[in-house]
Backbone bond lengths (Angstrom), bond angles and torsions (degrees), N, CA, C in turn:
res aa  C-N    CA-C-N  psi(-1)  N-CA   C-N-CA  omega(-1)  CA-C   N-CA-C  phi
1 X - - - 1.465 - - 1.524 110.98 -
2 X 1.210 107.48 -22.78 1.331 104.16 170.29 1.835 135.87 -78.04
3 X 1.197 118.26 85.11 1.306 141.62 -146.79 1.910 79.00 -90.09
4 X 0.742 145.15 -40.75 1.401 133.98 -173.44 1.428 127.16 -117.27
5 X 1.372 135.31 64.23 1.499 149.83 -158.04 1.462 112.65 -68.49
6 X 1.345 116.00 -10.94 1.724 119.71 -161.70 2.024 72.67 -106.68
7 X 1.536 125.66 -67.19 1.381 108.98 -165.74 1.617 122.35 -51.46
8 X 1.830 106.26 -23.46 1.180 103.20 175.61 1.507 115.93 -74.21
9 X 1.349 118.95 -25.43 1.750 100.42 -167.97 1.774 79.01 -91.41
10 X 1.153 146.02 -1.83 1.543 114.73 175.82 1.513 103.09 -83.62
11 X 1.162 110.49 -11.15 2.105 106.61 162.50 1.081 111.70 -108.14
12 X 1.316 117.06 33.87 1.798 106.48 145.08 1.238 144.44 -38.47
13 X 1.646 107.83 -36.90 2.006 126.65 158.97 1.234 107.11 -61.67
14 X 1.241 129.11 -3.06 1.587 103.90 -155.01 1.543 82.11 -115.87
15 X 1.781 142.37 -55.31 1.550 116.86 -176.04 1.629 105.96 -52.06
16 X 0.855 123.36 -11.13 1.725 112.73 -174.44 1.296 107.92 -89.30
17 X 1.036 132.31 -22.83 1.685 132.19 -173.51 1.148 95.84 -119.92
18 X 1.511 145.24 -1.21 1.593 133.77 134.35 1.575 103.83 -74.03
19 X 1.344 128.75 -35.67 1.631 106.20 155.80 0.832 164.78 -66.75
20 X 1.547 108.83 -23.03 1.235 120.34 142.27 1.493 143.97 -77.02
21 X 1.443 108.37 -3.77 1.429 118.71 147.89 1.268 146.28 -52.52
22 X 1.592 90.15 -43.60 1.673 129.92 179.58 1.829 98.73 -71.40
23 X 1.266 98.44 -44.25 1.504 104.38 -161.14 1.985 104.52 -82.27
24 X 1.502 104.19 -15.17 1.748 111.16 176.37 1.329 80.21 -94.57
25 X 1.352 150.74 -49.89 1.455 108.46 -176.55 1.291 126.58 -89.54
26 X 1.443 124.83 8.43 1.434 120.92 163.23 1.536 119.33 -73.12
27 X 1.601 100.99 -33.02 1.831 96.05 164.55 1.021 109.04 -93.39
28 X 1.557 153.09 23.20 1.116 125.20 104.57 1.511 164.39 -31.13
29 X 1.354 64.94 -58.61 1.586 94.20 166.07 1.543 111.38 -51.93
30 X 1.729 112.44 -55.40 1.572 109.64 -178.66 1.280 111.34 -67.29
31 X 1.563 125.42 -19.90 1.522 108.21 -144.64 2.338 74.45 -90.77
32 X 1.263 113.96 -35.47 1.587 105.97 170.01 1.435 119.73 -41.22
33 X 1.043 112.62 -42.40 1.458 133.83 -150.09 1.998 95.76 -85.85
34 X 1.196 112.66 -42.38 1.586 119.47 172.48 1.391 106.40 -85.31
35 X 1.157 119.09 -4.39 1.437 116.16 -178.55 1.739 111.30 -91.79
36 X 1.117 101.12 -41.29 1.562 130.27 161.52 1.845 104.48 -39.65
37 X 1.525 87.41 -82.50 1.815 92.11 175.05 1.536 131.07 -34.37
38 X 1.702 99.41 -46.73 1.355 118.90 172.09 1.322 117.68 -46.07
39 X 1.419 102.24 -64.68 1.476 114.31 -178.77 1.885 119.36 -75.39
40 X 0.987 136.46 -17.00 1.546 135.18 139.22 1.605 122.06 -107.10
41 X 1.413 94.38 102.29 1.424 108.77 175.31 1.842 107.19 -50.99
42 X 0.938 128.42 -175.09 1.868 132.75 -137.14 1.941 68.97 -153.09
């Protein structure tokens, strides 16, 4: 699928700082998600 190999390695910065975005809101997401639990006991 990759029809353009020279434009992809000139966005090499860009999967890494969409991953680490992804990856600050996935521990978000958990640290919400235990916060949740915390606060209504089961």
């Amino acid at each position: 699928m990759l029809a353009e190999p020279r434009h992809f390695k000139a966005n090499t910065a860009v999967p890494s700082v969409i991953a680490d975005y992804v990856g600050g809101a996935l521990l978000r997401l958990q640290n919400g998600f235990r916060a949740l639990e915390t606060e209504k006991p089961t």
